[in-house]
N, C-alpha and C positions, 0 to 999 in steps of 0.2 A: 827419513828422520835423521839415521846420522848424518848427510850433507848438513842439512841445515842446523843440526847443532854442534858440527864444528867449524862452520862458518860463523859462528860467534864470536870466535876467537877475533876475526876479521870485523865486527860487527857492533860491540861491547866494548868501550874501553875501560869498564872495571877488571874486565878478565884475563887475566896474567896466561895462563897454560889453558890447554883443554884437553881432554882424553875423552875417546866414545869408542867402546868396546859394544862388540858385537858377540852375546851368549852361543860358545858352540856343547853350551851341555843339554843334554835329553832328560834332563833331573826334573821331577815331577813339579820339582818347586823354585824352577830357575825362571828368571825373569830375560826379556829377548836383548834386553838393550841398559846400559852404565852410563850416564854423562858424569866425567870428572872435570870439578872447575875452581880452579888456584887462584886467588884474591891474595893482595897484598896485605887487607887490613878486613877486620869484621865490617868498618862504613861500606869498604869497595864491596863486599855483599851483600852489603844492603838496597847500594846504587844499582847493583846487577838486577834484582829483584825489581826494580824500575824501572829498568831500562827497556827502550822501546824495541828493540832489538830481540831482548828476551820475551819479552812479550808477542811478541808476531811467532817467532818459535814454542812459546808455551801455547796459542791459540790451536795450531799444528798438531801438538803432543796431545793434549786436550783431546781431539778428533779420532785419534786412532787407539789412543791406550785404552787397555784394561783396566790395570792395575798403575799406580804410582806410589815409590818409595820415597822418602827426602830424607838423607842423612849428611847432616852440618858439623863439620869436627874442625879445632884447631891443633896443629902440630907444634 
């Protein structure tokens, strides 16, 4: 899973940066895996959400996860 979603970065051209952290805590309430994804503009995350790229990666995610969080913030 992280291969292919930071082969995004390569894959997406809405996607400015990527970051995919891998959980090394034992915490009862930690999740295994972080995708972080930096767009230039709220459209370019919109287009990323579209994108066939992400899509092929969310089919992926889809299969194996548990649990899913989504949190959208602008800086």
């Amino acid at each position: 899973m992280k291969e292919a979603l930071t082969n995004l970065k390569n894959n997406a051209p809405s996607l400015l940066e990527v970051e995919v952290g891998i959980n090394i805590s034992e915490h009862k309430d930690a999740y295994d895996i972080v995708f972080i994804g930096c767009f230039a503009t709220r459209s370019d995350l919109n287009d990323f959400d579209k994108d066939e790229a992400h899509g092929k990666v969310g089919d992926l995610v889809r299969k194996i996860k548990e649990h899913r969080t989504v949190i959208e913030y602008e800086i």
